[in-house]
C-alpha positions in Angstrom: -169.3 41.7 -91.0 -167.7 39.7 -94.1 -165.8 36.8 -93.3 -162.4 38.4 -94.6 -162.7 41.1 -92.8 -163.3 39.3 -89.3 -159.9 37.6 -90.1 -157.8 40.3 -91.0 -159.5 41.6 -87.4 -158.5 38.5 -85.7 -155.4 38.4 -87.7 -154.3 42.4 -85.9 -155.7 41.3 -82.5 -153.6 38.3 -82.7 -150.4 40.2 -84.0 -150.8 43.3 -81.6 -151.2 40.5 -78.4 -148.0 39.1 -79.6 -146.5 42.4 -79.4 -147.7 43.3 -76.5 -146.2 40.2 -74.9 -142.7 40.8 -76.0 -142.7 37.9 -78.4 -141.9 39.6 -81.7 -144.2 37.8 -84.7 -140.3 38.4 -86.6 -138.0 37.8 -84.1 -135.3 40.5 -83.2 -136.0 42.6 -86.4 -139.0 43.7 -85.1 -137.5 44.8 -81.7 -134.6 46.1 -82.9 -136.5 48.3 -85.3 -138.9 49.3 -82.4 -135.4 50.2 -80.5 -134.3 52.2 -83.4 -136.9 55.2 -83.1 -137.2 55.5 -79.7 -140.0 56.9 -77.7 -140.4 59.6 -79.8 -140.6 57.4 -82.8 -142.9 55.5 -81.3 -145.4 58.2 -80.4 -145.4 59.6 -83.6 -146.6 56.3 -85.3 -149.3 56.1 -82.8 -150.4 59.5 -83.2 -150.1 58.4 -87.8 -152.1 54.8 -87.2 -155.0 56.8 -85.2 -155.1 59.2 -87.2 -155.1 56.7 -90.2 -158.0 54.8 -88.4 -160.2 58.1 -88.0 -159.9 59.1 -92.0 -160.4 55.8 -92.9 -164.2 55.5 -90.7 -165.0 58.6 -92.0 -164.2 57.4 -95.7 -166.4 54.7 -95.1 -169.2 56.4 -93.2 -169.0 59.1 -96.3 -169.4 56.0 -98.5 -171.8 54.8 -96.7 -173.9 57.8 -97.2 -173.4 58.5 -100.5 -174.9 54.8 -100.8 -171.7 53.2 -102.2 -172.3 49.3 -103.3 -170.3 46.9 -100.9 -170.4 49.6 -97.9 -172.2 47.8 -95.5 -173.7 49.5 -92.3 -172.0 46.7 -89.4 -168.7 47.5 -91.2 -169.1 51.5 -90.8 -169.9 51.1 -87.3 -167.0 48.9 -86.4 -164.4 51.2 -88.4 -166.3 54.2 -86.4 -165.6 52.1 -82.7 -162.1 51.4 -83.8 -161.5 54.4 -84.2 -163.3 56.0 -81.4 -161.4 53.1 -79.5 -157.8 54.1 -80.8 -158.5 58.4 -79.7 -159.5 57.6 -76.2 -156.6 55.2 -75.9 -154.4 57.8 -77.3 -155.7 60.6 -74.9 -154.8 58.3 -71.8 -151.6 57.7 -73.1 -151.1 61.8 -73.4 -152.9 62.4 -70.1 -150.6 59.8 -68.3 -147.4 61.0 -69.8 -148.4 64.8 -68.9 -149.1 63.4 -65.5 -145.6 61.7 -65.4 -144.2 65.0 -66.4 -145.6 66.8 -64.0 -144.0 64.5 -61.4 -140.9 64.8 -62.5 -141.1 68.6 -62.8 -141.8 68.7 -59.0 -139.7 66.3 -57.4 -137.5 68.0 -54.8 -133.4 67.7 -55.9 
């Protein structure tokens, strides 16, 4: 893998961690515009950067195949485990929140 593209790498992992910890890269724009769109919101970006993830590998792996100068095979295959990575992530997240519905739906009132 190319030096730039291992930074931009580290550069998300480092940006998604800081997320994940609460402390907003930008402060309280961020949150606030996380707060805006709401769960739903939310979900539907997901569902868009996956999906943005699995056109982009197979862009490359297409690329790759047609034997496109600068496609290199390492990078393919990391795109590919990105996004293979990013749908299995996404189907736990949609098999806990069916799960969580179901509970809901059969709690005694």
């Amino acid at each position: 893998m190319s030096s730039p593209a291992i930074q931009s790498a580290l550069a998300q992992m480092q940006s998604m961690a800081t997320q994940a910890s609460g402390q907003a890269a930008k402060g309280q724009q961020v949150t606030a515009a996380v707060g805006a769109g709401g769960f739903a919101g939310e979900l539907q970006a997901s569902i868009q950067r996956i999906n943005r993830l699995q056109q982009a590998s197979k862009a490359q792996s297409e690329a790759f195949q047609a034997g496109e100068p600068g496609v290199e095979l390492n990078d393919v295959m990391v795109d590919m485990q990105k996004a293979d990575v990013a749908f299995q992530m996404g189907t736990q997240v949609r098999n806990r929140l069916v799960s969580a519905y179901r509970d809901v739906m059969n709690m005694q009132v």
